[in-house]
SETIMI-621700 format. One record per residue (C-alpha): residue number from 1; residue in three letters; x, y negated, z negated. Coordinates in pm, whole numbers, plus 50000, padded with zeros to 5 digits. Layout:
<sites>
<resi=NUM&resn=ala&c1=X&c2=Y&c3=Z>
...
</sites>
This chain:
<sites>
<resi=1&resn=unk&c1=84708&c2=14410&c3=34463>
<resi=2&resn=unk&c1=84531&c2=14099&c3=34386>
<resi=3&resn=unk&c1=84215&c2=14040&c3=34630>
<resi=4&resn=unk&c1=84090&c2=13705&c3=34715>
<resi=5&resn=unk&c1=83764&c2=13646&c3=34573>
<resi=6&resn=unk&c1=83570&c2=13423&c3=34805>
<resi=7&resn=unk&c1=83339&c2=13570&c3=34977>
<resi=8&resn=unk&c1=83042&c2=13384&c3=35097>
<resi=9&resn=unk&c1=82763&c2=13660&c3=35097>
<resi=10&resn=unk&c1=82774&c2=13784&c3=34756>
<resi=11&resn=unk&c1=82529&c2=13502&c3=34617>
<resi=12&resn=unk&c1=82302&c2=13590&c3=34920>
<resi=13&resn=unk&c1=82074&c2=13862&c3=35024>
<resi=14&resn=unk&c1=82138&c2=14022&c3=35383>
<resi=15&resn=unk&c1=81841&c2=13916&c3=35588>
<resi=16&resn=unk&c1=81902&c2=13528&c3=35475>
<resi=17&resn=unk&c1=82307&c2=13559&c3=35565>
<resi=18&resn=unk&c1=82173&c2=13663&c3=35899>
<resi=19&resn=unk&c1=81938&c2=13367&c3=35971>
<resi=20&resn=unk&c1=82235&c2=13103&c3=35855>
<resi=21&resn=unk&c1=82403&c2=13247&c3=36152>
<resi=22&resn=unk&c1=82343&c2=12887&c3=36319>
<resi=23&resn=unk&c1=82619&c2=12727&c3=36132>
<resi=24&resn=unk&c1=82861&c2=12628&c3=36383>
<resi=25&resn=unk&c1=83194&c2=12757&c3=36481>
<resi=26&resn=unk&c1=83494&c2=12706&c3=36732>
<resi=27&resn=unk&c1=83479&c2=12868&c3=37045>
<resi=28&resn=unk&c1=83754&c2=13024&c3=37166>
<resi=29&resn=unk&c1=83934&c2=13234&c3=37444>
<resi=30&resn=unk&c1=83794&c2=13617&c3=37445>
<resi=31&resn=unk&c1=83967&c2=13876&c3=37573>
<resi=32&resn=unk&c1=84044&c2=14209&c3=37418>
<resi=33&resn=unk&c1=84071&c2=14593&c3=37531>
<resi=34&resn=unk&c1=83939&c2=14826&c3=37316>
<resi=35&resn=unk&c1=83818&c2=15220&c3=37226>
<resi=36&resn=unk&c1=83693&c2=15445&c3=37035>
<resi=37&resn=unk&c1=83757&c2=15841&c3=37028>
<resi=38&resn=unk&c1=83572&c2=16097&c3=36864>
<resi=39&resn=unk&c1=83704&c2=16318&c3=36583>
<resi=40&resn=unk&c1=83758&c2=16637&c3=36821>
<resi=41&resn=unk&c1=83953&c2=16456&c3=37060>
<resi=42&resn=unk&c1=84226&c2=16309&c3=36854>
<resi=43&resn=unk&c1=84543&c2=16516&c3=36710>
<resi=44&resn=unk&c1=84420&c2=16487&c3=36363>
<resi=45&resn=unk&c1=84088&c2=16575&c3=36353>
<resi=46&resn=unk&c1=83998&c2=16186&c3=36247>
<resi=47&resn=unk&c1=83781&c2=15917&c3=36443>
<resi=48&resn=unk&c1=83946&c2=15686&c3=36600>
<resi=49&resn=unk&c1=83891&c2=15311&c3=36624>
<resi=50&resn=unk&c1=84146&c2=15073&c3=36837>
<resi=51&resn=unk&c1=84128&c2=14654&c3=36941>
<resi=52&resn=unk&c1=84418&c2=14498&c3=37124>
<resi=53&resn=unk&c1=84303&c2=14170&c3=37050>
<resi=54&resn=unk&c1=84304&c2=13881&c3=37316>
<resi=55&resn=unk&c1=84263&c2=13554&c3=37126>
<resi=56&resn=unk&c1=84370&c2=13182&c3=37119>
<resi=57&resn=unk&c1=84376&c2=13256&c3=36783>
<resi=58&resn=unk&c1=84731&c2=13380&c3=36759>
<resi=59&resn=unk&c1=84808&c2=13362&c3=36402>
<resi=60&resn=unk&c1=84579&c2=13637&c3=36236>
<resi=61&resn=unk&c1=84605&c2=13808&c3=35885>
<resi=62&resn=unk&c1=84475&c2=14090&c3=35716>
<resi=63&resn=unk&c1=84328&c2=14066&c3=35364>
<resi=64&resn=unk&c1=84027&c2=14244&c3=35117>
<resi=65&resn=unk&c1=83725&c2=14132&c3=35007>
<resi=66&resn=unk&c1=83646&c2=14245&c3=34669>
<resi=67&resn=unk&c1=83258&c2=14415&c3=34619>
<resi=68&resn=unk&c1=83025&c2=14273&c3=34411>
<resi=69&resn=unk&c1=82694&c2=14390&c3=34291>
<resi=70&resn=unk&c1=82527&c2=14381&c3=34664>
<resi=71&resn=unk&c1=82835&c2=14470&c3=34835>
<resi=72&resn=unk&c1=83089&c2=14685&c3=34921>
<resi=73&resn=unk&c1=83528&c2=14612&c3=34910>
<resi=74&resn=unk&c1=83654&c2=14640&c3=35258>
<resi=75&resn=unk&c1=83994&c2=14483&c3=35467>
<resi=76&resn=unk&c1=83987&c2=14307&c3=35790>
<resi=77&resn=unk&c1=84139&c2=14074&c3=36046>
<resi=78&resn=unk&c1=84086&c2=13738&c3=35972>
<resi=79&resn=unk&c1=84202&c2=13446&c3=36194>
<resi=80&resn=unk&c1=84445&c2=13193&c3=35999>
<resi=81&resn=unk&c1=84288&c2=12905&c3=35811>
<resi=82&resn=unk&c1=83941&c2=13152&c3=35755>
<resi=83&resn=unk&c1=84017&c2=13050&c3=35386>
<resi=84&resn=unk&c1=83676&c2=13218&c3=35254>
<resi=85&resn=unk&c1=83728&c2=13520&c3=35464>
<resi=86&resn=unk&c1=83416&c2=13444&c3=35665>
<resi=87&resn=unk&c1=83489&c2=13589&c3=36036>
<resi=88&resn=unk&c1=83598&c2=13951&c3=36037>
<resi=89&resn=unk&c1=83774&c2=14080&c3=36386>
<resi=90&resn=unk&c1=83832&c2=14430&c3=36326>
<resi=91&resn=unk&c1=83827&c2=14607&c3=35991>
<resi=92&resn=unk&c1=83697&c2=14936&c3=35720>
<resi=93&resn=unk&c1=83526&c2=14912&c3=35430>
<resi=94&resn=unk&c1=83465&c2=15143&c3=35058>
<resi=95&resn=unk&c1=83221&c2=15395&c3=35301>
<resi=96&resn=unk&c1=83434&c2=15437&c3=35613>
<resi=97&resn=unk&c1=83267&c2=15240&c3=35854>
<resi=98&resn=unk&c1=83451&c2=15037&c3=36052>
<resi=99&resn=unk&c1=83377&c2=14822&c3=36319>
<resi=100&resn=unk&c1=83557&c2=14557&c3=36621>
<resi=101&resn=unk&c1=83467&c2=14382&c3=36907>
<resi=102&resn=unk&c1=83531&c2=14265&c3=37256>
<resi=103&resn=unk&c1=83387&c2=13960&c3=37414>
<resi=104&resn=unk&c1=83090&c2=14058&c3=37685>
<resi=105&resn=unk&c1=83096&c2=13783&c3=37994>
<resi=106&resn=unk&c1=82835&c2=13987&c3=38216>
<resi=107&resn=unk&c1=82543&c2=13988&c3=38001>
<resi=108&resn=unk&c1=82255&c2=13710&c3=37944>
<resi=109&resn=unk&c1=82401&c2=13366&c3=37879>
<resi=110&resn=unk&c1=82448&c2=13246&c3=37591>
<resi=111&resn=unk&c1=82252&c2=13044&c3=37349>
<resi=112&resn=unk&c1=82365&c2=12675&c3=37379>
<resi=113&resn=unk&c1=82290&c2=12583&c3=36998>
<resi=114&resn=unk&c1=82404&c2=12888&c3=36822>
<resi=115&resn=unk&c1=82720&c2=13115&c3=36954>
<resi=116&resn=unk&c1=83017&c2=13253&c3=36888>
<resi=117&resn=unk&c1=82875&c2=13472&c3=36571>
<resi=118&resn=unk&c1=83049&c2=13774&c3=36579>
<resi=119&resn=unk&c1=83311&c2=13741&c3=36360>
<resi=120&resn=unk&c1=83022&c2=13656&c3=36110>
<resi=121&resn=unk&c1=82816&c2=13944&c3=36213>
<resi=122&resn=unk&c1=83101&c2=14217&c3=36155>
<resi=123&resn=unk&c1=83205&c2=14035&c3=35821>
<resi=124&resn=unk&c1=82837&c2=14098&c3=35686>
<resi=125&resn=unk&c1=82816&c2=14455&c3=35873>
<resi=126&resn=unk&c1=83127&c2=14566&c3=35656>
<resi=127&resn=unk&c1=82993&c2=14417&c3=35372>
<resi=128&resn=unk&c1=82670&c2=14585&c3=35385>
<resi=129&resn=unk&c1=82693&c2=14906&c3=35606>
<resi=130&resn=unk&c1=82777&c2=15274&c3=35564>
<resi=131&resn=unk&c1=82718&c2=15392&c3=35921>
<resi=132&resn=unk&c1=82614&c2=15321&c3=36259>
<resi=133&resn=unk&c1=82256&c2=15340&c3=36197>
<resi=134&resn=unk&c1=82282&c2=15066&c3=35942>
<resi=135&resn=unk&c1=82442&c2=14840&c3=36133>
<resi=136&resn=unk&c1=82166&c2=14892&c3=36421>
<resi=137&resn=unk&c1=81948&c2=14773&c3=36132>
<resi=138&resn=unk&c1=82131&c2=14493&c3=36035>
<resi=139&resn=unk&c1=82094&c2=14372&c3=36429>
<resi=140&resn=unk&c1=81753&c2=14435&c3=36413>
<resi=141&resn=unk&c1=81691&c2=14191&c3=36083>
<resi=142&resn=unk&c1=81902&c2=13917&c3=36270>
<resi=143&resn=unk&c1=81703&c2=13960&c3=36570>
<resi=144&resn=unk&c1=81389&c2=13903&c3=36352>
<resi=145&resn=unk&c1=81563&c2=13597&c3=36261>
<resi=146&resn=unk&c1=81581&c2=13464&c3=36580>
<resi=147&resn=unk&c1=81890&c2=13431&c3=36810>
<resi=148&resn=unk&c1=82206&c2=13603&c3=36712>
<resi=149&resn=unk&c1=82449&c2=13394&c3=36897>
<resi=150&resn=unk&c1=82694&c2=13694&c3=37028>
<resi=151&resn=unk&c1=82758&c2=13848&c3=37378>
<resi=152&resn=unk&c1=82959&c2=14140&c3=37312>
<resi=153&resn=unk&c1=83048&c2=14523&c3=37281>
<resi=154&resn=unk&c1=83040&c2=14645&c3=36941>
<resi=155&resn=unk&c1=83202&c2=14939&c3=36830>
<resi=156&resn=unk&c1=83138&c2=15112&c3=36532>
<resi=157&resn=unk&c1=83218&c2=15435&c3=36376>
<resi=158&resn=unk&c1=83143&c2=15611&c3=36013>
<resi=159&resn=unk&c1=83289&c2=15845&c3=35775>
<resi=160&resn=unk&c1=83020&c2=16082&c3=35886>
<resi=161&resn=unk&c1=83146&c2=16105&c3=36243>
<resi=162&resn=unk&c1=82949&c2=15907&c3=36450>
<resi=163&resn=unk&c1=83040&c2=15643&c3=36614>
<resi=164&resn=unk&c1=82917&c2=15389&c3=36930>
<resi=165&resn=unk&c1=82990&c2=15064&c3=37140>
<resi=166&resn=unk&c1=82662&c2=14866&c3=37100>
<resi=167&resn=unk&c1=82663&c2=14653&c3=37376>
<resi=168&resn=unk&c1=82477&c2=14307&c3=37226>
<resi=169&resn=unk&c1=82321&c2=13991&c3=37322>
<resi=170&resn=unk&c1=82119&c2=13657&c3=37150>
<resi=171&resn=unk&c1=81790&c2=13882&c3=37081>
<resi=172&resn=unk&c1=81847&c2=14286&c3=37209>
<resi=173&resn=unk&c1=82107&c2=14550&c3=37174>
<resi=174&resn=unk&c1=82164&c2=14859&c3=37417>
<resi=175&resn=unk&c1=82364&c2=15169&c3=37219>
<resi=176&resn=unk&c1=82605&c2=15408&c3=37365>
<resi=177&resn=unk&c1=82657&c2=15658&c3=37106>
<resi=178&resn=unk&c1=83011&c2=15814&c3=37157>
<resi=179&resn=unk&c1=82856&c2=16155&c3=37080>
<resi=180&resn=unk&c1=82734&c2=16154&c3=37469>
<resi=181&resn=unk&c1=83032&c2=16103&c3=37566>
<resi=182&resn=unk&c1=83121&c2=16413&c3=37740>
<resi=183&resn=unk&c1=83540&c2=16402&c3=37658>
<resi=184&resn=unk&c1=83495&c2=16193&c3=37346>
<resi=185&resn=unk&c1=83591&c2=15912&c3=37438>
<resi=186&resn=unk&c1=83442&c2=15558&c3=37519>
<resi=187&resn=unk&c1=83657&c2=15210&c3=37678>
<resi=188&resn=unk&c1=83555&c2=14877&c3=37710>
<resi=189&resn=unk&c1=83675&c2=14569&c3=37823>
<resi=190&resn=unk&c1=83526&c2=14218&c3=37880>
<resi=191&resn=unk&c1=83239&c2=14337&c3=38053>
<resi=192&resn=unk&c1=82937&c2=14578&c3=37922>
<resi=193&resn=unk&c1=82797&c2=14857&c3=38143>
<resi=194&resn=unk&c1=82436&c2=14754&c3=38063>
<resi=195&resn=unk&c1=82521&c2=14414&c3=38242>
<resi=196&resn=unk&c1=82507&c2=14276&c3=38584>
<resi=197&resn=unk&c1=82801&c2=14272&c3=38847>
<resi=198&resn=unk&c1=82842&c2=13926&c3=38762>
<resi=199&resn=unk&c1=83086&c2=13750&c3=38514>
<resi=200&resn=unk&c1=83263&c2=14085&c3=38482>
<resi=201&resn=unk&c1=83619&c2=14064&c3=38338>
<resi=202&resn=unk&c1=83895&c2=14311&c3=38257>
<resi=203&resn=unk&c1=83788&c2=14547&c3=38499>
<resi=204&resn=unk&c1=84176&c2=14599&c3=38552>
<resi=205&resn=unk&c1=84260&c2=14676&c3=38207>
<resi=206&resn=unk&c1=83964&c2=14897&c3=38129>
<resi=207&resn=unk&c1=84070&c2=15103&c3=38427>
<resi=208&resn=unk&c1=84419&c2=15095&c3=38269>
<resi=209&resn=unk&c1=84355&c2=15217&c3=37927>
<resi=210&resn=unk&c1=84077&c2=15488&c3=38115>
<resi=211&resn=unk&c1=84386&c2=15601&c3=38340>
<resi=212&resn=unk&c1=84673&c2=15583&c3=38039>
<resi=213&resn=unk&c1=84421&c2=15821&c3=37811>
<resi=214&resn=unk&c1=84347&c2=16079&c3=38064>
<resi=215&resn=unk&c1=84635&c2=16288&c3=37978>
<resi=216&resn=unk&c1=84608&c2=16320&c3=37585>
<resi=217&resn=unk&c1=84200&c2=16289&c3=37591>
<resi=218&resn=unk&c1=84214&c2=16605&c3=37810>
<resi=219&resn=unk&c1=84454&c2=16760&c3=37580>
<resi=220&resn=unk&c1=84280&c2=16638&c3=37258>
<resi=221&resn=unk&c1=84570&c2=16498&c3=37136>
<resi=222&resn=unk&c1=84511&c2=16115&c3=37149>
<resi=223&resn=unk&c1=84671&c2=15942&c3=36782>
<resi=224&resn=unk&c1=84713&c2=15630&c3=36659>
<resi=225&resn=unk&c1=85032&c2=15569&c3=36869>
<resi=226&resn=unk&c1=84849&c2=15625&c3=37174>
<resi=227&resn=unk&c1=84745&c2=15310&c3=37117>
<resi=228&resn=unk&c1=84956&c2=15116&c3=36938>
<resi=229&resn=unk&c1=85294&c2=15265&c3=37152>
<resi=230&resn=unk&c1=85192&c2=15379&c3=37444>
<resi=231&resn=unk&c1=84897&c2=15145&c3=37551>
<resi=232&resn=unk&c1=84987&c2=14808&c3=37404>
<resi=233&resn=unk&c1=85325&c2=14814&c3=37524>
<resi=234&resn=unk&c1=85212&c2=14961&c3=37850>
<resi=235&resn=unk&c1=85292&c2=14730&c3=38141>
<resi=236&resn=unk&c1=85070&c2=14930&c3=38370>
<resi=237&resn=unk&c1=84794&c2=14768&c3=38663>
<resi=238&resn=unk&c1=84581&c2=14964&c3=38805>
<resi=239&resn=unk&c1=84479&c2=14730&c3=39061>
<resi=240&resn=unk&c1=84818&c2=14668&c3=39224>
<resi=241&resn=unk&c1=84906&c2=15115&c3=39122>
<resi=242&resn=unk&c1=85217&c2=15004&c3=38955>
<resi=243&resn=unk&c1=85383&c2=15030&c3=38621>
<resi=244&resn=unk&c1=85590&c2=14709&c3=38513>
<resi=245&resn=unk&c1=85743&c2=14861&c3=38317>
<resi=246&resn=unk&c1=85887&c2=15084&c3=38578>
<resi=247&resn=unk&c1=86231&c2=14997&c3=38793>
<resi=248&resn=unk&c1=86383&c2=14651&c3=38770>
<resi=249&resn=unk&c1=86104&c2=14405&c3=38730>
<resi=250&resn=unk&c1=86239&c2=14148&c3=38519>
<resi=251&resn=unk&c1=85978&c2=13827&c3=38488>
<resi=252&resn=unk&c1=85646&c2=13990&c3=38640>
<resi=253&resn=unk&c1=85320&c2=13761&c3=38605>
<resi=254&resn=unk&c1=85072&c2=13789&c3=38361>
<resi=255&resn=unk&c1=84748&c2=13789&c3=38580>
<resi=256&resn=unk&c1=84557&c2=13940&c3=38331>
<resi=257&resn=unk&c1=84585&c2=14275&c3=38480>
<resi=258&resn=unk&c1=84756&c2=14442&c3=38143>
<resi=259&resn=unk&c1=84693&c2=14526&c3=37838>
<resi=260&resn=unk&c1=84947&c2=14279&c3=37715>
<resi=261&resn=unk&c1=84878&c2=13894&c3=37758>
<resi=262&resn=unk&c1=85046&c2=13591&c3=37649>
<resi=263&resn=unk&c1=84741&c2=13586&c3=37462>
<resi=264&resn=unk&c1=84745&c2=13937&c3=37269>
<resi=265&resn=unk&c1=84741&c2=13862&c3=36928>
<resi=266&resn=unk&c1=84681&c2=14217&c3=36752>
<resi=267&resn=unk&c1=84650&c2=14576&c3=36814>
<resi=268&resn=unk&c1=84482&c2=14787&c3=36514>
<resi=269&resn=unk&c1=84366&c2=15136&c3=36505>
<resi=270&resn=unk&c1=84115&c2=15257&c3=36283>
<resi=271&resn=unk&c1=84183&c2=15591&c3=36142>
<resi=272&resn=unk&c1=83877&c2=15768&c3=35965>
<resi=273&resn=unk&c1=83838&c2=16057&c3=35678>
<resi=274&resn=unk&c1=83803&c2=16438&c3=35729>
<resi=275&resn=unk&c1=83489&c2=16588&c3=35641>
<resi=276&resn=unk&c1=83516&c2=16627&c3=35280>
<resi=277&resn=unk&c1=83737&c2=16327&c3=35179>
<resi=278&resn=unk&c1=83654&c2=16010&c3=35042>
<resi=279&resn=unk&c1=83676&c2=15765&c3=35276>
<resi=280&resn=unk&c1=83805&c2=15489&c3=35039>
<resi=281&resn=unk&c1=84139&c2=15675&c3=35017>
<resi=282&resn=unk&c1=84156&c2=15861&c3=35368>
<resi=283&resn=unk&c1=84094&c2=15604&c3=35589>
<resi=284&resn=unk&c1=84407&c2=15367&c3=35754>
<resi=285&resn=unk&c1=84465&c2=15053&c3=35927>
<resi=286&resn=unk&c1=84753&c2=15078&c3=36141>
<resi=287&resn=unk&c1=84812&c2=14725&c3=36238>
<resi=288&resn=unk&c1=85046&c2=14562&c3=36491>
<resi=289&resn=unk&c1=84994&c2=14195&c3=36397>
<resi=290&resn=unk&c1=85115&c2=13923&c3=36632>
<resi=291&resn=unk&c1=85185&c2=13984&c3=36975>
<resi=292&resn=unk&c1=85167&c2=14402&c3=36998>
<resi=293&resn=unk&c1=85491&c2=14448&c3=37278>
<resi=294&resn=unk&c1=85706&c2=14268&c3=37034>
<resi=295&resn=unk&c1=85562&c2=14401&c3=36682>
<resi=296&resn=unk&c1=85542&c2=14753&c3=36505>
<resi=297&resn=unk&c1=85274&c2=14887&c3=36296>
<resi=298&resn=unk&c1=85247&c2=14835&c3=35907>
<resi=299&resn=unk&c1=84972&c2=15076&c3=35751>
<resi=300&resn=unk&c1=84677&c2=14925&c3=35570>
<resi=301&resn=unk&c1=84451&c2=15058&c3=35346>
<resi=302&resn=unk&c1=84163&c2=14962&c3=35133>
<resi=303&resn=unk&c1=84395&c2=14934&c3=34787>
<resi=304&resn=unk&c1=84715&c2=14825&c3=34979>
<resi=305&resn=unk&c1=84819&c2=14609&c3=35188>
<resi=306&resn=unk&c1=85164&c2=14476&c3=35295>
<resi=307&resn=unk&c1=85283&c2=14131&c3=35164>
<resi=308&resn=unk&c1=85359&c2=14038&c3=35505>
<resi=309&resn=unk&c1=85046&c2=14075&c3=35648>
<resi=310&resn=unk&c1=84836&c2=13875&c3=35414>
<resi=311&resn=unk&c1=84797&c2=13487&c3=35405>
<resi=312&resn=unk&c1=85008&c2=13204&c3=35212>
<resi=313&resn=unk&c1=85065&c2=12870&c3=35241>
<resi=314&resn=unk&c1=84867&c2=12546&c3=35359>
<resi=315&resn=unk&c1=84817&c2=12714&c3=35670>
<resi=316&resn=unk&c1=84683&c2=13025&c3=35521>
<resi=317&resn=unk&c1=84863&c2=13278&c3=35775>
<resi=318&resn=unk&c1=85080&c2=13589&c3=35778>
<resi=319&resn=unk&c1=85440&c2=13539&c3=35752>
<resi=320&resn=unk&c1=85499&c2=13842&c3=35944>
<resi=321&resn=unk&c1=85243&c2=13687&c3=36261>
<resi=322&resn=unk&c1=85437&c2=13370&c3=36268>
<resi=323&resn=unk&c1=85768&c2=13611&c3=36312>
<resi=324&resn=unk&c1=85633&c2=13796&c3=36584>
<resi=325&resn=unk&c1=85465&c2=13480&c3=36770>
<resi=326&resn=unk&c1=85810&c2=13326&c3=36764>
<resi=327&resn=unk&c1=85974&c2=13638&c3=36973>
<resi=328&resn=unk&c1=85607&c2=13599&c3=37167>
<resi=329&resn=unk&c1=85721&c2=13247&c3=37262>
<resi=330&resn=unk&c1=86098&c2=13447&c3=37352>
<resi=331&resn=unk&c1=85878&c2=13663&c3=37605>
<resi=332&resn=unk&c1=85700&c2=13379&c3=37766>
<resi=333&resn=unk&c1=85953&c2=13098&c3=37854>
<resi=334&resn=unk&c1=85808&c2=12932&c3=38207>
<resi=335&resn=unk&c1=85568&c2=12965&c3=38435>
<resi=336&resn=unk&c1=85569&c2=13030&c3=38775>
<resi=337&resn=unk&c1=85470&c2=12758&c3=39072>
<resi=338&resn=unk&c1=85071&c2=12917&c3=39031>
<resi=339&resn=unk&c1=85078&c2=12786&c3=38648>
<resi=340&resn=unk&c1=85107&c2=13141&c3=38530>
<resi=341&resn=unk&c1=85364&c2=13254&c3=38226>
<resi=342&resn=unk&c1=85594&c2=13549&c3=38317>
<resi=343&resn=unk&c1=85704&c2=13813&c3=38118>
<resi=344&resn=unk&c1=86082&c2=13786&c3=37985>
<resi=345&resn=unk&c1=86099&c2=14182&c3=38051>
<resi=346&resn=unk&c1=86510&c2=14174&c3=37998>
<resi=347&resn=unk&c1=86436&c2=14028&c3=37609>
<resi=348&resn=unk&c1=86116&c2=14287&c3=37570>
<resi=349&resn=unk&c1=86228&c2=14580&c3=37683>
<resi=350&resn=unk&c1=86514&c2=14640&c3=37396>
<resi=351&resn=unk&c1=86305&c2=14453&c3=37184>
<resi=352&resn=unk&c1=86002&c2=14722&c3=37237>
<resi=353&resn=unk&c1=86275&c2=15015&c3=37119>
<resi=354&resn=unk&c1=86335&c2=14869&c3=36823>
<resi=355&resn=unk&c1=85975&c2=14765&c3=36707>
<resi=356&resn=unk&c1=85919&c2=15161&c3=36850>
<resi=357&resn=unk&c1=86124&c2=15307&c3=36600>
<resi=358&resn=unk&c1=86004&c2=15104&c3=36317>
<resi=359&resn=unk&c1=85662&c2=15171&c3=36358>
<resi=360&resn=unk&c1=85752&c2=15518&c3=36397>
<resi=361&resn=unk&c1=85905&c2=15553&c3=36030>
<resi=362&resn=unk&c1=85599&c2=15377&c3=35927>
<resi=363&resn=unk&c1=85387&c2=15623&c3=36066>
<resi=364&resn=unk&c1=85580&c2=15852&c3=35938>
<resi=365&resn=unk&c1=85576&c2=15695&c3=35554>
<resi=366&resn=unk&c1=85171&c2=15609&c3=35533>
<resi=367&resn=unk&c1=85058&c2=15952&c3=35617>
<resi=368&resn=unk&c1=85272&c2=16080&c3=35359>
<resi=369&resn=unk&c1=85129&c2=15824&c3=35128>
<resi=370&resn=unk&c1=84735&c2=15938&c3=35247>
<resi=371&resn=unk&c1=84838&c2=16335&c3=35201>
<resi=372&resn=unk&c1=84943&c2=16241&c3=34851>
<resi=373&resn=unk&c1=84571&c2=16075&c3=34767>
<resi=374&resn=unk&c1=84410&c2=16326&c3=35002>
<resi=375&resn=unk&c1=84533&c2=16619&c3=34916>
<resi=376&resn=unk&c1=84520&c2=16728&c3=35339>
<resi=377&resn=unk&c1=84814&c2=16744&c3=35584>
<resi=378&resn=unk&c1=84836&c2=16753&c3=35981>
<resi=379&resn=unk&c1=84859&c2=17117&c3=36006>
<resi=380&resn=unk&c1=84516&c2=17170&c3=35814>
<resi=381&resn=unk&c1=84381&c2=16919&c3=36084>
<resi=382&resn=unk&c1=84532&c2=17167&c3=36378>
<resi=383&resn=unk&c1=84398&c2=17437&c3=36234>
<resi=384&resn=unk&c1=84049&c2=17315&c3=36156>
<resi=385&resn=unk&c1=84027&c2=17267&c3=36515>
</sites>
């Protein structure tokens, strides 16, 4: 696999990346549903790492950035036309640390002059880092800098187990390590516990993904296709106690109230190393690129990564997102008389089966693939447990 080569930071030293974070960049629609599960609550015995991604980005790629002397090689999430790989939205690098984001609207306001820097901030974080506590650093230098330009909820996790959501603004930073969490397992929306009652969003689809992982966190058996399957393609609001999904709704609303939105653009899971294995060859991207209801997972890893995820052409976007965002655009025909798009569930719902079973074999195919480089199977993870 050839890697593009362009990568701004290699010709500059970490603390002076951080204080060019004023350069200015598009703002955009925010809205994403996320978690992050600890090793001895997942099936495999591996940290887990998920983003359903909420964008008006909705072309997205995925694509490595070589290391260089300063550096380390990781994959990410870009957003289409990010030509020198510069914003990072969800991703893994060399040492197993991996990080995403959501978009935080209950915290301090932000900075007028210098926003919208996260996607910079997690490009340089998997560039640089190795764990949680290095990122924390990192923070800390680009506080020093001045203001950071970001109001979110980071969350990070390592190849040596830890993990947390760092909930962030312009000049502080409040951790949650997910090693306090009692079950293992931390949620967040668009809206950070260490805010203010004000400005929160997603309340409805935090509650969701809380209420769709009770059953497998309490059995410690939450995987990858908890997320990608199960949550989002789930059709479930808490606020109105219904599933979707469920009877013969055929063009239900999207309030905003589910997982999946017109504007969903992603939904990756992070899948860490055992104790014991090298991170560079244990650790998987399972990504669902384009909108998640009507795409399957393709696995990702840091030496391979499917043609049809990466970038080509003027545009510089995935072939496979433009596919997807076309049966997107099948989903969401009209609007209803309140302005707001409504689900085509008659074209998604056989749709869903189909994506289902192909992300199923692919499951299936890239865990093969990481027992042959790791040496380790499921039923060592079972009985490690």
């Amino acid at each position: 696999m050839k890697p593009i080569n362009r990568y701004f930071v290699r010709l500059l030293p970490a603390v002076t990346v951080l204080c060019l974070f004023v350069v200015q960049t598009m703002p955009y629609v925010r809205a994403c549903t996320s978690a992050i599960v600890r090793a001895d609550a997942t099936r495999d015995g591996r940290t887990l790492l998920w983003k359903h991604r909420d964008t008006g980005h909705a072309h997205n790629f995925v694509e490595r950035v070589e290391k260089t002397d300063s550096t380390l090689a990781f994959v990410a999430l870009f957003n289409a036309g990010d030509v020198r790989l510069q914003e990072a939205w969800v991703g893994f690098n060399e040492a197993g640390f991996a990080v995403m984001n959501t978009a935080s609207y209950n915290l301090a306001p932000d900075t007028a002059r210098v926003r919208d820097r996260e996607g910079v901030i997690m490009a340089r974080a998997l560039a640089t880092c190795r764990s949680v506590a290095d990122f924390t650093s990192m923070l800390d230098s680009a506080i020093t800098c001045g203001t950071m330009g970001v109001q979110a909820n980071f969350g990070v996790v390592d190849a040596f187990g830890a993990g947390a959501y760092i909930e962030a603004t312009d000049h502080a930073y409040k951790v949650f390590p997910l090693a306090d969490a009692p079950d293992g397992l931390l949620v967040r929306s668009n809206y950070s516990y260490s805010g203010g009652d004000e400005g929160k969003l997603g309340v409805c689809r935090h509650d969701n993904a809380v209420k769709l992982l009770a059953t497998p966190v309490k059995e410690r058996n939450i995987s990858p296709e908890t997320f990608t399957e199960n949550l989002s393609r789930s059709f479930y609001d808490s606020g109105a106690g219904i599933d979707r999904m469920e009877g013969n709704e055929r063009h239900p609303a999207d309030e905003g109230n589910m997982i999946p939105r017109r504007s969903s653009s992603a939904s990756v899971v992070i899948e860490g190393c055992r104790p014991g294995e090298n991170p560079a060859e244990a650790t998987v991207m399972w990504v669902a690129l384009g909108f998640p209801a009507a795409s399957h997972v393709e696995a990702v890893t840091l030496d391979s990564i499917p043609a049809m995820l990466r970038p080509e052409g003027k545009e510089f976007r995935s072939p496979f997102s433009t596919e997807v965002n076309r049966r997107r655009d099948r989903t969401f025909t009209r609007k209803n008389k309140r302005g707001k798009w409504l689900f085509n569930m008659d074209y998604l719902r056989p749709l869903m089966q189909t994506e289902r079973k192909l992300s199923e074999e692919n499951y299936r195919k890239g865990r093969l693939r990481r027992e042959k480089r790791t040496g380790s199977t499921r039923e060592e993870a079972k009985t490690d447990k």
